[in-house]
C-alpha positions in Angstrom: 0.0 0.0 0.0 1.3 3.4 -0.9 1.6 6.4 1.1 -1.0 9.8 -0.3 0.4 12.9 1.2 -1.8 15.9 0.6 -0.1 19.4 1.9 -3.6 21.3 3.3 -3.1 25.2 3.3 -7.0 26.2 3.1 -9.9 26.0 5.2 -12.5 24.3 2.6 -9.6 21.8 1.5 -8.9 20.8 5.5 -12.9 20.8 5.5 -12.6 17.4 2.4 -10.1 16.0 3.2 -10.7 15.7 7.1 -14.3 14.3 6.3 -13.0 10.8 4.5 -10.6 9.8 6.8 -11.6 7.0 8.3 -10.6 5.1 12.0 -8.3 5.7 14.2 -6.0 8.9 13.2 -2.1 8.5 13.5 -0.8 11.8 14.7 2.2 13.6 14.8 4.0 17.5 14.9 6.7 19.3 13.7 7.8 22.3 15.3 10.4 24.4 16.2 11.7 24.1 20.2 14.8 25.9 20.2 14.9 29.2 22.1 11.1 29.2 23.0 8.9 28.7 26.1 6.3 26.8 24.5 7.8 24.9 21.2 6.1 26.9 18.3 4.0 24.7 16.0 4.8 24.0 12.2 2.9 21.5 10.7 0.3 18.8 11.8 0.4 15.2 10.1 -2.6 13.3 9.9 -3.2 9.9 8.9 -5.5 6.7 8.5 -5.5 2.9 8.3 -5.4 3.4 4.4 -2.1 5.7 5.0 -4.0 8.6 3.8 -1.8 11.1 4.9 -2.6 15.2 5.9 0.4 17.5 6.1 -1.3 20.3 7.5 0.1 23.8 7.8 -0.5 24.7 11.5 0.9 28.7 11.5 -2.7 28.9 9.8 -4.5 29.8 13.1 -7.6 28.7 11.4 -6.3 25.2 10.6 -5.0 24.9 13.5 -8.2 24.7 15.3 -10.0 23.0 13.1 -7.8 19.7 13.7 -7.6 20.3 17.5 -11.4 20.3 17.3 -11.4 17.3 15.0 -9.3 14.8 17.3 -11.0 15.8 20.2 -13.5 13.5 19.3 -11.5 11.2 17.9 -9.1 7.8 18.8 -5.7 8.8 18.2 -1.9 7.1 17.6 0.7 9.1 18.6 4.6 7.7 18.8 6.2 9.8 21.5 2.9 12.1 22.1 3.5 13.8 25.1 4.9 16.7 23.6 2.1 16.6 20.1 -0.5 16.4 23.0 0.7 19.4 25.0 0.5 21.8 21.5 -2.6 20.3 19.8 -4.2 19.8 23.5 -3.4 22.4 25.9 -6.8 22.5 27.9 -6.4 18.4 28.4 -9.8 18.0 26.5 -8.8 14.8 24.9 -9.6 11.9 26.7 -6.6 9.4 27.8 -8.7 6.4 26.8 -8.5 7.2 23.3 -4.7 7.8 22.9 -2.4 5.0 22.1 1.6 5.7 21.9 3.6 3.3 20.8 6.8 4.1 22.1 5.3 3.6 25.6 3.5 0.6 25.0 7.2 -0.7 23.4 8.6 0.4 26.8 5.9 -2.5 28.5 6.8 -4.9 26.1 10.7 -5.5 26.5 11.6 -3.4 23.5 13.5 -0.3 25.8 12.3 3.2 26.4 12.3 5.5 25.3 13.0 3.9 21.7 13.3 6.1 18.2 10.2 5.3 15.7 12.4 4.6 13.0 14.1 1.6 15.0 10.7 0.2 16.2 9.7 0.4 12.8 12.7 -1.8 11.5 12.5 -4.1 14.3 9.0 -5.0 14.3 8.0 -4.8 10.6 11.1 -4.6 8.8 9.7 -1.0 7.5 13.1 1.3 7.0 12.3 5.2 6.6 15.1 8.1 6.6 15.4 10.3 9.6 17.7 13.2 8.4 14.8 15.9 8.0 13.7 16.4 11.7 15.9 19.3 12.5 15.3 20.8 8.8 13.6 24.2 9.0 9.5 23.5 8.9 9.3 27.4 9.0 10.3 27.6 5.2 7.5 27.5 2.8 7.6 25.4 0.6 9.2 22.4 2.1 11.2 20.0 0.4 10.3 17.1 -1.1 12.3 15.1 1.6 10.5 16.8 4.5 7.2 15.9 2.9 8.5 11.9 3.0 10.3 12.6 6.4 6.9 14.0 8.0 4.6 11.6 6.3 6.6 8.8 7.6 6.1 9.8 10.7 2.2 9.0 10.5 2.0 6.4 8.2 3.2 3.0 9.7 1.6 3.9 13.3 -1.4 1.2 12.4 0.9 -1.6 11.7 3.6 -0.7 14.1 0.5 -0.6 16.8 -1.0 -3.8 15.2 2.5 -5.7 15.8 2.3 -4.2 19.4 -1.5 -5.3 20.4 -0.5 -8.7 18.6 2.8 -9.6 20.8 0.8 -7.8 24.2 -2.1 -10.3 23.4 0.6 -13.2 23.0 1.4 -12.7 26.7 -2.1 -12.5 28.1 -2.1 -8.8 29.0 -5.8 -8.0 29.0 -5.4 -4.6 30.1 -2.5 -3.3 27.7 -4.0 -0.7 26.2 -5.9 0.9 29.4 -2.1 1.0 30.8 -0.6 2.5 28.0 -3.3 5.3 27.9 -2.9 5.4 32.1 0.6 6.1 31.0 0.0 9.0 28.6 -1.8 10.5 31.0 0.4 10.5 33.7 3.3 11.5 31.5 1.2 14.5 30.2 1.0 16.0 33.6 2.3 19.0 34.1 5.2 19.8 36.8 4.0 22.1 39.5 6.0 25.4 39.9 6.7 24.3 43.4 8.3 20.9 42.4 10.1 22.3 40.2 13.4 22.6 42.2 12.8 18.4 42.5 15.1 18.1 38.8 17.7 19.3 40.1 19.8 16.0 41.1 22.4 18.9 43.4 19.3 19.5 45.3 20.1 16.8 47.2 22.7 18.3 49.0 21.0 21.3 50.2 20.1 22.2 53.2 16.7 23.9 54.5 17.3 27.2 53.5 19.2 26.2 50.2 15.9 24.4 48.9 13.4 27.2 49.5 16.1 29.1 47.9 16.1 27.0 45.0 12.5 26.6 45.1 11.7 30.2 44.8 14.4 30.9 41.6 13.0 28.2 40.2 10.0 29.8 40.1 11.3 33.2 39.3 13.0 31.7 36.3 10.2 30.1 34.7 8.0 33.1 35.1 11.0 35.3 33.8 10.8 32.5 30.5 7.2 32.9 29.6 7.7 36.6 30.0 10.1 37.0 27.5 9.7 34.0 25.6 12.8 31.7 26.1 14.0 28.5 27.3 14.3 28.8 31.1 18.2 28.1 30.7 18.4 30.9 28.7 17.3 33.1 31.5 19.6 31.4 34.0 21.6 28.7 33.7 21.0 25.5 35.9 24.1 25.6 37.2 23.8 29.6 38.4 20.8 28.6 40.5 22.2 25.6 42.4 25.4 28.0 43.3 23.0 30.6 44.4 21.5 28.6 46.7 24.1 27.1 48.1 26.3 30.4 48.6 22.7 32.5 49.3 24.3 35.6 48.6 23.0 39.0 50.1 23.9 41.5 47.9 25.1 42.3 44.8 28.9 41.8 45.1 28.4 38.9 47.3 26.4 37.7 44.0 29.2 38.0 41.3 32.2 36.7 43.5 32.8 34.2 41.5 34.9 35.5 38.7 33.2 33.6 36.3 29.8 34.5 37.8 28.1 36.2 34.3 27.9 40.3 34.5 24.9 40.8 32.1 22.8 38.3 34.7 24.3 40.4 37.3 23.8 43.6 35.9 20.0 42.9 34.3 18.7 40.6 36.5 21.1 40.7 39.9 18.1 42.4 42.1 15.6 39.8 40.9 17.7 36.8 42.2 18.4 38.3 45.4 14.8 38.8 45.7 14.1 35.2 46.1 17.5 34.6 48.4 15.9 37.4 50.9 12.6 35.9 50.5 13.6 32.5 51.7 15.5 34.1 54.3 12.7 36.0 56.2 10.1 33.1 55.6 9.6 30.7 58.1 11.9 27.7 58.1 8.9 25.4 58.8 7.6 26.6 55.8 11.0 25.0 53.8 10.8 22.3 51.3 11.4 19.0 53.2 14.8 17.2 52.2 15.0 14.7 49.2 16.4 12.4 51.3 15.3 11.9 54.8 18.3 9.3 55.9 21.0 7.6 54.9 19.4 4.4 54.4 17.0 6.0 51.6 19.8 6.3 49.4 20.6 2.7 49.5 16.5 1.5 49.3 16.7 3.5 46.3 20.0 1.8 44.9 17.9 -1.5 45.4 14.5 -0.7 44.2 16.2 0.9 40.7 18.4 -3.0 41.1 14.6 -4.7 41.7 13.3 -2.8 38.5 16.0 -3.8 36.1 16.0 -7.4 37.2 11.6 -7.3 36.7 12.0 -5.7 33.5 13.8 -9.1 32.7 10.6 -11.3 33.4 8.1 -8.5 33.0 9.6 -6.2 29.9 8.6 -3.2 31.5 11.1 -0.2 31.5 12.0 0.7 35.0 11.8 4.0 33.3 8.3 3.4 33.0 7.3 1.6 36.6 9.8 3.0 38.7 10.9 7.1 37.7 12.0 9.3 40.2 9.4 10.4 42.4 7.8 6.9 42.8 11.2 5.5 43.6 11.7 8.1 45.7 8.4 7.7 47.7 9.2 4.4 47.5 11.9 4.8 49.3 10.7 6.6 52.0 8.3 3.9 52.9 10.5 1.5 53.4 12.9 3.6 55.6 10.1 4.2 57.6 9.6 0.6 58.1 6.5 0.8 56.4 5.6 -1.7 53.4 6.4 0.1 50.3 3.5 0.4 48.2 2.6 1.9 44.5 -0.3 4.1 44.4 -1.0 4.1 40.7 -3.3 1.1 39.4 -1.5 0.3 36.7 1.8 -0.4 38.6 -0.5 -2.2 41.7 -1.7 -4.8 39.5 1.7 -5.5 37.1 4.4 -5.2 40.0 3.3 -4.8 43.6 3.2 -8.5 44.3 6.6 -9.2 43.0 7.8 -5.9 45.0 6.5 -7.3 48.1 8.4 -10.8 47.5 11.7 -8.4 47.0 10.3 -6.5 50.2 10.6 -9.5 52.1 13.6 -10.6 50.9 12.7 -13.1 48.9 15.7 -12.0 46.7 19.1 -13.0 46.9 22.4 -11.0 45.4 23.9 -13.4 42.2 27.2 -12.3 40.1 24.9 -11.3 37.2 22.3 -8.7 39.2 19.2 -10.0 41.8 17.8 -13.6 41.5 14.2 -14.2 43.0 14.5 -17.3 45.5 
């Protein structure tokens, strides 16, 4: 079956060829993230089961809203969506039940995550396609021939690829596989809270009270500072500037820039802002601080072993320890079990594929082997 890419620059042509698609859509973006806030949106691709393919031009406002009304309402294939879904979907209208993404549900499967669509393609239906265009300039009008095939690509071997993927989650009796990719989605697509913000930082583990709310507050300042004026929050301050801040929490201005290497221009144009926060956290009230990452020694190790327990499940189970166990639930985790409580998941998904065989591990029904953990 051959690939029909139609380029859609007008309303009543949108308005046809939106009407005979049929199924579920394959979806997919191109935009430009470099230097901006928000990424700013090229084009849209479209496609169906018959590989029917829309390359829609989305800096046409009025395009643009007519496919984020279309795929409100319908079921959608995205490969790596998080980011499509957060610039066709801002307001979180589309329902999580009716997204698929293959790259997760290859991540529950054994195949890695995350895992580039061209080498899932190759690897589960011997289906090769170029990847050269996707830092090309989707600004220019025209595009080039080869961004047309590198955009249409995209879209066009989502059905099979998520065929292939249904097929080999069927093969192992998982009954619920596409409910947990969509739980997935959605908990992926969630938005970080300003406050937790500071939480990335892996340095902020060696802060002390004052150091986090410190951190806490820039972090905040800096993001604010980068919608403002439309950049990437790194452009505004550097990571690295904000974790020495907080450490040194400098009271003035010369205090500020005693490193010699400290940047003027931040000092000069934006030196009374940072100190802002640094007196902030310093009059607030130290109950009020951000608790610690880690609340004792022993967390550390729990975590060492839990991120030890994931790797050796993903073995019998296939599913990424990037997927069951990031951060902040290894983290909680964690904390549990220095506690001396039971550790416990709290998502649904991760109750009903893991938390029996993290009890086992829980009570140490796991030895140490030369090649990783072994399950007694």
């Amino acid at each position: 079956m051959q690939t029909q890419t139609t380029i859609i620059q007008q309303k009543p042509a949108l308005d046809s060829a939106l009407r005979k698609l049929e199924g579920v859509l394959a979806v997919d973006t191109e935009f430009h993230a470099e230097n901006r806030f928000h990424p700013e949106l090229m084009w849209i691709q479209i496609a169906d089961e018959r590989r029917h393919v829309l390359l829609i031009d989305a800096q046409q406002d009025e395009l643009l809203h007519t496919v984020k009304k279309t795929i409100q309402d319908s079921s959608l294939l995205f490969h790596a969506g998080v980011h499509d879904l957060a610039l066709l979907d801002p307001e979180t209208n589309i329902a999580p039940q009716n997204v698929f993404d293959t790259q997760v549900a290859a991540g529950l499967l054994g195949m890695g995550y995350p895992r580039r669509l061209d080498h899932l393609l190759l690897e589960c239906i011997q289906c090769s396609i170029p990847k050269s265009e996707g830092l090309s300039n989707w600004a220019a009008r025209p595009i080039s021939a080869a961004q047309i095939q590198y955009a249409s690509n995209d879209v066009a071997h989502l059905h099979r690829l998520t065929a292939h993927l249904k097929k080999h989650a069927s093969e192992r009796g998982w009954t619920s596989f596409e409910a947990t990719v969509s739980a997935i989605v959605s908990e992926l697509s969630q938005p970080i809270e300003d406050n937790d913000l500071w939480l990335n930082f892996n340095a902020a583990r060696t802060l002390d009270g004052l150091g986090r709310d410190v951190l806490r507050r820039l972090c905040i300042w800096r993001n604010n500072m980068a919608k403002e004026r439309i950049r990437a929050p790194r452009q505004i301050c550097p990571d690295g500037i904000l974790i020495d801040i907080s450490k040194r929490k400098p009271e003035d201005l010369y205090a500020l820039a005693s490193p010699r290497n400290f940047p003027k221009k931040l000092r000069k144009d934006l030196g009374e802002d940072i100190l802002a926060c640094v007196r902030a956290a310093k009059t607030a009230d130290p109950e009020s601080y951000p608790g610690p990452i880690v609340e004792s020694p022993e967390q550390v190790s729990i975590e060492f072993l839990l991120s030890a327990w994931a790797h050796t499940f993903e073995n019998e189970s296939g599913i990424s320890p990037r997927l069951l166990l990031p951060n902040t639930i290894r983290r909680a985790l964690a904390k549990q079990w220095a506690r001396g409580e039971v550790p416990r998941f709290q998502t649904n998904w991760r109750v009903a594929c893991a938390q029996a065989d993290l009890q086992r591990f829980y009570q140490g029904e796991y030895r140490i082997s030369p090649i990783g953990l072994k399950r007694d």
